[in-house]
ZAMARGU-4260 file (C-alpha; in steps of 0.2 Angstrom, whole numbers, plus 5000, padded with zeros to 4 digits):
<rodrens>
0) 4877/4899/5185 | 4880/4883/5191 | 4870/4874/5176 | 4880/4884/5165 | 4898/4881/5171
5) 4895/4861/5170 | 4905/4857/5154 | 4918/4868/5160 | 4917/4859/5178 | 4916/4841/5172
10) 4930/4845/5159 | 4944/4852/5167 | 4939/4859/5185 | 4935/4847/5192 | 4950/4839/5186
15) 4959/4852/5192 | 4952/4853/5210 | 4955/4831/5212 | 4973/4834/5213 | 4973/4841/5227
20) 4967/4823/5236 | 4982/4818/5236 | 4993/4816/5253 | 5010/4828/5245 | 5008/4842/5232
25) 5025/4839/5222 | 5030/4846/5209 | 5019/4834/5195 | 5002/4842/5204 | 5008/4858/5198
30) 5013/4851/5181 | 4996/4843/5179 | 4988/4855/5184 | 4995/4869/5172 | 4992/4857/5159
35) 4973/4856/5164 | 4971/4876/5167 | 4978/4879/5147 | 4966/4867/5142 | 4953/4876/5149
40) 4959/4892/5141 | 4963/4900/5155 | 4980/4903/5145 | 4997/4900/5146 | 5001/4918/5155
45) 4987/4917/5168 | 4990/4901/5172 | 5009/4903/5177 | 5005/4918/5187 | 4993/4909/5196
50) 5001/4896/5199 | 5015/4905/5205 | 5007/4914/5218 | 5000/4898/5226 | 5017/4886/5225
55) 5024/4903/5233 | 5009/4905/5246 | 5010/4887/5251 | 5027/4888/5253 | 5029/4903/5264
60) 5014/4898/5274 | 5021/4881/5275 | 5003/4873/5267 | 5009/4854/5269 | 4989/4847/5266
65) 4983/4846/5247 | 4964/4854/5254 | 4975/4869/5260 | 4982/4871/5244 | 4964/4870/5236
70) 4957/4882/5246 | 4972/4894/5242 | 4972/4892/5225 | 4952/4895/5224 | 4955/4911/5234
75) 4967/4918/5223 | 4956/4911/5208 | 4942/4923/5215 | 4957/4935/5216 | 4960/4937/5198
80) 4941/4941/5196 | 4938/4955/5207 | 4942/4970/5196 | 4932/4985/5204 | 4918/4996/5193
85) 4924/5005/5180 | 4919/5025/5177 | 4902/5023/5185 | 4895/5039/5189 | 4891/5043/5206
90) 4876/5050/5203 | 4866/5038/5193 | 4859/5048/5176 | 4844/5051/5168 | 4841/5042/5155
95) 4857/5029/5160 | 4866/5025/5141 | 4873/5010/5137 | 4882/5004/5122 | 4885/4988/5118
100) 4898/4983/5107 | 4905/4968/5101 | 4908/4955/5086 | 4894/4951/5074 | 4887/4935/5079
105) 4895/4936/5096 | 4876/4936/5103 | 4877/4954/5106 | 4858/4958/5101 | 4852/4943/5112
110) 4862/4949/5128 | 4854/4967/5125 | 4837/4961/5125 | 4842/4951/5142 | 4849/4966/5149
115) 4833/4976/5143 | 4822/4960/5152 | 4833/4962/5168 | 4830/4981/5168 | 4812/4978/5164
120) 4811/4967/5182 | 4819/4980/5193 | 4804/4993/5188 | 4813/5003/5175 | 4808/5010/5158
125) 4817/5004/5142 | 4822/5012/5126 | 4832/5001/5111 | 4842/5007/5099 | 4845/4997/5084
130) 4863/5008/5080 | 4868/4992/5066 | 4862/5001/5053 | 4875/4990/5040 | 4864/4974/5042
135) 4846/4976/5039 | 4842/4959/5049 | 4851/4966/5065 | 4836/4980/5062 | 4823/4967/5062
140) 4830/4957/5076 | 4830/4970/5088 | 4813/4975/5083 | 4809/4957/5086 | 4816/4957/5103
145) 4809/4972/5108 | 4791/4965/5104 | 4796/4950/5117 | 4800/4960/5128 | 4788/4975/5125
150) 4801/4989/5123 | 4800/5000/5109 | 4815/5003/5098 | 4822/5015/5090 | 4825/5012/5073
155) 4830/5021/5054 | 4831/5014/5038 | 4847/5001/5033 | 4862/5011/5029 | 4857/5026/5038
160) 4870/5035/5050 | 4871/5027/5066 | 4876/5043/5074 | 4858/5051/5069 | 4849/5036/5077
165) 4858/5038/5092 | 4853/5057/5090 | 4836/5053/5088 | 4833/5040/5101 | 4842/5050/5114
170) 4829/5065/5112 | 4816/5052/5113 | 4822/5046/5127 | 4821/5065/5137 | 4804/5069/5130
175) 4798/5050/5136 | 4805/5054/5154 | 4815/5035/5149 | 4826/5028/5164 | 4838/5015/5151
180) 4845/5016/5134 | 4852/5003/5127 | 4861/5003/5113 | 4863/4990/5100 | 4880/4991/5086
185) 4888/4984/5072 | 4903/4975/5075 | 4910/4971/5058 | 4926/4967/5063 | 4935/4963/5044
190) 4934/4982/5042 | 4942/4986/5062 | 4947/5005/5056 | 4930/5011/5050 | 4919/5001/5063
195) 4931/5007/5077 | 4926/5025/5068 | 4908/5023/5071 | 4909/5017/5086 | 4918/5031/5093
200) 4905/5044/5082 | 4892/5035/5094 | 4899/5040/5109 | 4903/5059/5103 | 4885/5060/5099
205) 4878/5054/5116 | 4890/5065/5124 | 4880/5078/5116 | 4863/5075/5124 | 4873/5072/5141
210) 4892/5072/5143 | 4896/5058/5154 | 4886/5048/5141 | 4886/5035/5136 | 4888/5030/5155
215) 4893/5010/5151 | 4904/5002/5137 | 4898/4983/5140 | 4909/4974/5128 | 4899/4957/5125
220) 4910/4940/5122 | 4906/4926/5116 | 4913/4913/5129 | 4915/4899/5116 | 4930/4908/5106
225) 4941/4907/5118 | 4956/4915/5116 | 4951/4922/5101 | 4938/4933/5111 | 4954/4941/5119
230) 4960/4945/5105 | 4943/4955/5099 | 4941/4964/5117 | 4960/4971/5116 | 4954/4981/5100
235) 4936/4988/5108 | 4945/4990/5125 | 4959/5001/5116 | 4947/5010/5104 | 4931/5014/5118
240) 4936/5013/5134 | 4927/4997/5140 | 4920/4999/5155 | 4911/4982/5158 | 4910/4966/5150
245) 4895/4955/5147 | 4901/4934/5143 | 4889/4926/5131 | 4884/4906/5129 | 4896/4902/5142
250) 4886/4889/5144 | 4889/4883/5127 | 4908/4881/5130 | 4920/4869/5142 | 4932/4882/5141
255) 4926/4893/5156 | 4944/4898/5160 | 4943/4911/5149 | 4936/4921/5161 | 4950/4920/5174
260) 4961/4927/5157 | 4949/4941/5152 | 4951/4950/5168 | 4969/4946/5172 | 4974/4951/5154
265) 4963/4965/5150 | 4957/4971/5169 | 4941/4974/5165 | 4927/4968/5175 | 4915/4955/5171
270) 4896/4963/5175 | 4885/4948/5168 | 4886/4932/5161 | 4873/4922/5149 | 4869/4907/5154
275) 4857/4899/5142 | 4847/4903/5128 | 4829/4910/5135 | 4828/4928/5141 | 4828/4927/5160
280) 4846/4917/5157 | 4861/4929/5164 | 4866/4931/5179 | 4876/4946/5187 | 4894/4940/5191
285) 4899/4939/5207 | 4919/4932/5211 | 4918/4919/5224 | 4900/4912/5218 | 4909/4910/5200
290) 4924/4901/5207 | 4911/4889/5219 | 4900/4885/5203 | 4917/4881/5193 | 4927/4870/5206
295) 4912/4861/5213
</rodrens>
């Protein structure tokens, strides 16, 4: 996580942190350091909320040392992040469904096949779903990935109903006594209306099987759009009921702030993060460890 948030450390964070070495914390810290959180696309509403808690906080409580004001601001940082699990059953299910969703080229099929690697470690069965029916070459990545990670996938023809693949995978899944799966979609976002549709037939159909299917929405974001990617999750959030939400290539991005504005905004919690390009590269997010690794 650390390796990952570097650009976004170095860039801005780091920044951020350093003014709060100086003796008084006037009224230009705060100004600078606003500045510094919209550059890192923590964005202009997050950053003034947070902000305004800590100049209130520090205030009330009287916080006349700059390393105080740090520490406060961090905690509340920390704060923003913590957004408790989302309609997780609690009785786990059998198979467990997840459905991915998420812009095309967002790295979507990528994070599945590092979510089906992580699964693969903790000693459960995998089954992938390639539910992007519209692109042949999602097809072939998946089945691609799947030979890395020596899963089998699910798979029909290009064009075919997503929905039946979902049907069809799910009873091969009961019959294969399968603990995951995990289910890859389109995410052709010029055609919002229709793709939303889809998506929503998806869920209907793996309701069928087992009704408190699927059991995760993980909406995957690529961290490098920035404010942009807020604007995408709003529509999937709306439309499916996200339940969870897996940051790609943050690592590619000096824009980590982002994240502080995806769960203020959308209060959704952040379940995984990507830190680099090779399989083993996510990590599981954890608040206080993201705040550490970004303000270091």
């Amino acid at each position: 996580m650390s390796q990952a948030l570097k650009r976004s450390r170095e860039t801005w964070f780091s920044r951020a942190m350093h003014l709060f070495d100086r003796t008084t914390v006037d009224d230009e810290v705060w100004d600078e350091l606003e500045e510094l959180l919209v550059g890192a696309d923590v964005g202009v509403n997050t950053a003034g909320k947070l902000i305004g808690v800590v100049r209130e906080k520090a205030d009330k409580e009287k916080l006349n040392q700059g390393t105080l004001v740090r520490d406060a601001l961090k905690a509340e940082m920390a704060g923003i992040l913590k957004i408790a699990a989302q309609g997780e059953p609690a009785v786990p299910a059998s198979p467990n469904v997840s459905l991915f969703v998420g812009v095309n080229g967002g790295g979507k099929t990528t994070s599945v096949a590092k979510y089906a690697r992580r699964l693969q470690k903790e000693g459960k069965s995998v089954l992938l779903v390639a539910a992007d029916t519209f692109r042949a070459a999602a097809i072939d990545q998946l089945r691609k990935w799947g030979e890395r990670v020596e899963v089998d996938v699910i798979a029909h023809q290009p064009g075919a109903d997503p929905g039946a693949v979902v049907y069809d995978a799910l009873q091969a899944a009961g019959s294969r006594q399968v603990d995951e799966v995990v289910i890859d979609t389109a995410g052709r976002l010029h055609t919002k209306y229709n793709l939303m549709e889809e998506l929503k037939k998806i869920k209907r159909v793996a309701a069928k099987t087992d009704e408190t299917a699927p059991h995760e929405v993980i909406l995957v974001i690529d961290a490098t759009t920035g404010q942009n990617g807020l604007t995408q999750a709003r529509y999937f959030t709306d439309a499916l009921g996200v339940t969870g939400i897996f940051l790609a290539k943050l690592d590619g991005t000096a824009k980590g702030g982002i994240v502080l504005a995806i769960c203020d905004e959308l209060q959704i919690p952040i379940k995984y993060i990507g830190t680099g390009e090779k399989l083993e590269d996510m990590a599981e997010f954890e608040a206080e460890a993201f705040v550490e690794a970004l303000c270091a």
